[in-house]
C-alpha positions as CSV (number, residue, x, y, z in Angstrom):
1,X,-23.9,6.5,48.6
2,X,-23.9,8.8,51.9
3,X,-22.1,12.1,52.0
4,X,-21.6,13.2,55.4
5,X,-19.4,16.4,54.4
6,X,-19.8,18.6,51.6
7,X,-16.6,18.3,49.9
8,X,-15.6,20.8,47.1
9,X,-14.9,18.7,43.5
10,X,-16.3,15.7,45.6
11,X,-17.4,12.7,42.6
12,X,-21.0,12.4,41.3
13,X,-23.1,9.4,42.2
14,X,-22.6,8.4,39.1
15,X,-19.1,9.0,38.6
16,X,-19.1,6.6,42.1
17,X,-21.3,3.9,40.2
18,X,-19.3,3.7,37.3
19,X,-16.2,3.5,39.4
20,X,-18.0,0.2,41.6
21,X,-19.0,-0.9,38.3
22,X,-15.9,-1.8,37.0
23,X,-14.0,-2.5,40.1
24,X,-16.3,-5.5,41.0
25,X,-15.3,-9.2,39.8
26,X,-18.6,-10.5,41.6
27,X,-22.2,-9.2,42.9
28,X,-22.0,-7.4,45.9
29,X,-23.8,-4.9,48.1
30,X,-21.7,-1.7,49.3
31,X,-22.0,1.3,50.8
32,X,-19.6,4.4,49.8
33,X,-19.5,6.8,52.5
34,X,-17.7,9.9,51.9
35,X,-16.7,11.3,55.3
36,X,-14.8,14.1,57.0
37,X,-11.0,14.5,58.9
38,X,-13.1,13.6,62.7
39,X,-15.2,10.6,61.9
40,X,-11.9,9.2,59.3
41,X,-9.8,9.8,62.2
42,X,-12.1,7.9,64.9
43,X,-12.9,4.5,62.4
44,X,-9.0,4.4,61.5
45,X,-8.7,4.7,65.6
46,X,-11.3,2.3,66.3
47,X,-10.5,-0.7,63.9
48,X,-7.2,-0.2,63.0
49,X,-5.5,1.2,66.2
50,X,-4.1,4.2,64.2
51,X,-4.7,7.7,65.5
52,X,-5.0,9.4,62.4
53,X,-7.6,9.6,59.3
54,X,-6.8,7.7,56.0
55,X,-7.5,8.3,52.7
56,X,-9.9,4.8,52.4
57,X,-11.2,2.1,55.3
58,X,-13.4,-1.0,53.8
59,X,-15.2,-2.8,56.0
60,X,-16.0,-6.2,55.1
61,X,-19.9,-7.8,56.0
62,X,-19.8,-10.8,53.9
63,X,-16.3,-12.1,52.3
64,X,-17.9,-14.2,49.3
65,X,-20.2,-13.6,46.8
66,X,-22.8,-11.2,46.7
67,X,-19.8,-9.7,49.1
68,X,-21.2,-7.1,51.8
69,X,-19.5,-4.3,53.0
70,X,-19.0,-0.5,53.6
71,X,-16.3,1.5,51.8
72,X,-15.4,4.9,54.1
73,X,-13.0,7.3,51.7
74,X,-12.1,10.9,54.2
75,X,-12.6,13.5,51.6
76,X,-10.0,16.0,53.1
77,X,-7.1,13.3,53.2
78,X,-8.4,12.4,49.3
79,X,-8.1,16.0,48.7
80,X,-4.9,16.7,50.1
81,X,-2.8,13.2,48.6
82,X,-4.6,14.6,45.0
83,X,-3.1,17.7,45.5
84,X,0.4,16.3,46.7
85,X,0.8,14.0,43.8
86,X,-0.1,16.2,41.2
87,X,-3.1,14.1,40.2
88,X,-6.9,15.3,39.5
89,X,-9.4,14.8,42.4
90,X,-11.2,12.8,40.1
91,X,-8.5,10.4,39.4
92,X,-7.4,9.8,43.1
93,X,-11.0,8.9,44.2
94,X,-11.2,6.6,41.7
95,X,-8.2,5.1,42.5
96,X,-8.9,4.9,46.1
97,X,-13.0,3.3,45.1
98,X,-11.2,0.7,43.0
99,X,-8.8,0.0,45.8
100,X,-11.0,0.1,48.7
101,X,-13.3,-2.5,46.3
102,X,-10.7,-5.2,45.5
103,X,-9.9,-5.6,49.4
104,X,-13.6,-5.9,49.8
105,X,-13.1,-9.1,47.4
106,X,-10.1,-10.7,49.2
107,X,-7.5,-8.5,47.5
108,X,-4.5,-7.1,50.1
109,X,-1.4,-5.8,49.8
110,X,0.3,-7.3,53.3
111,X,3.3,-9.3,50.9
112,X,5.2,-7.9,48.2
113,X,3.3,-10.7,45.8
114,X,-0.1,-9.7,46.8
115,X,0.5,-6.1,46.4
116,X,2.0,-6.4,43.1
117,X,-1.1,-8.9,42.1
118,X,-3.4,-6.1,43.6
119,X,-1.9,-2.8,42.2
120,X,-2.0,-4.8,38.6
121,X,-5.5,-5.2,39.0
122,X,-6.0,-1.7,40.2
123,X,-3.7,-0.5,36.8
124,X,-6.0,-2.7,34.3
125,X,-9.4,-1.1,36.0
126,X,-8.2,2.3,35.8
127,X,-7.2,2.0,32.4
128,X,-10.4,1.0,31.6
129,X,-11.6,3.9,33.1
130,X,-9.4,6.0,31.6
131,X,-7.0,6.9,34.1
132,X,-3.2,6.7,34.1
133,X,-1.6,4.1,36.2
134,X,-1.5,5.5,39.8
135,X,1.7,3.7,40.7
136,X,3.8,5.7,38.3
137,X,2.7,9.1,37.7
């Protein structure tokens, strides 16, 4: 866990760990790194040619089990979609944890069938969790 900003209402470590807990389907070894507007703007720019920061980038190390990789979430963009959609900052990060997770383990979203197989996933682990489906509130 590396916090590079100091983001009001920003999850506990342990909010985080439960959160990875129940988002992972095999071992793995991640890094969460909660980061600002500049640094999510420059990875976004870097590895996905977009000129903008997003809400979460996952960088995958190691695509099997124990799966490697680095999960980047850009706490003012997390903020500001929270606030936008009328959910808890709480909620939306661990949406956004769970999400950034399943396309650590080969999850995607690129074809309507894969993103309806991915945001079911997503719906069951939340629920778990004991958030509302993020797709319809």
């Amino acid at each position: 866990m590396q916090y590079t900003v100091s983001a009001v209402g920003k999850p506990t470590r342990a909010q985080f760990r439960r959160w990875v807990r129940a988002a992972l389907e095999h071992d793995a070894r991640v890094t969460l790194r909660i980061v600002g507007q500049k640094e999510g703007r420059l990875l976004n720019r870097a590895y996905r040619n977009k000129d903008y920061a997003t809400n979460v980038l996952t960088f995958v190390f190691k695509d099997h089990a124990p799966f490697e990789g680095d999960l980047a979430l850009c706490a003012p963009v997390v903020a500001s979609e929270a606030r936008a959609q009328k959910k808890s900052l709480a909620a939306h990060y661990a949406h956004l944890t769970v999400h950034g997770l399943l396309h650590l383990q080969g999850y995607d979203h690129e074809n309507d069938r894969d993103a309806q197989v991915m945001e079911r996933r997503e719906t069951q682990i939340l629920a778990k969790l004991g958030y509302a489906d993020p797709y319809t509130c």
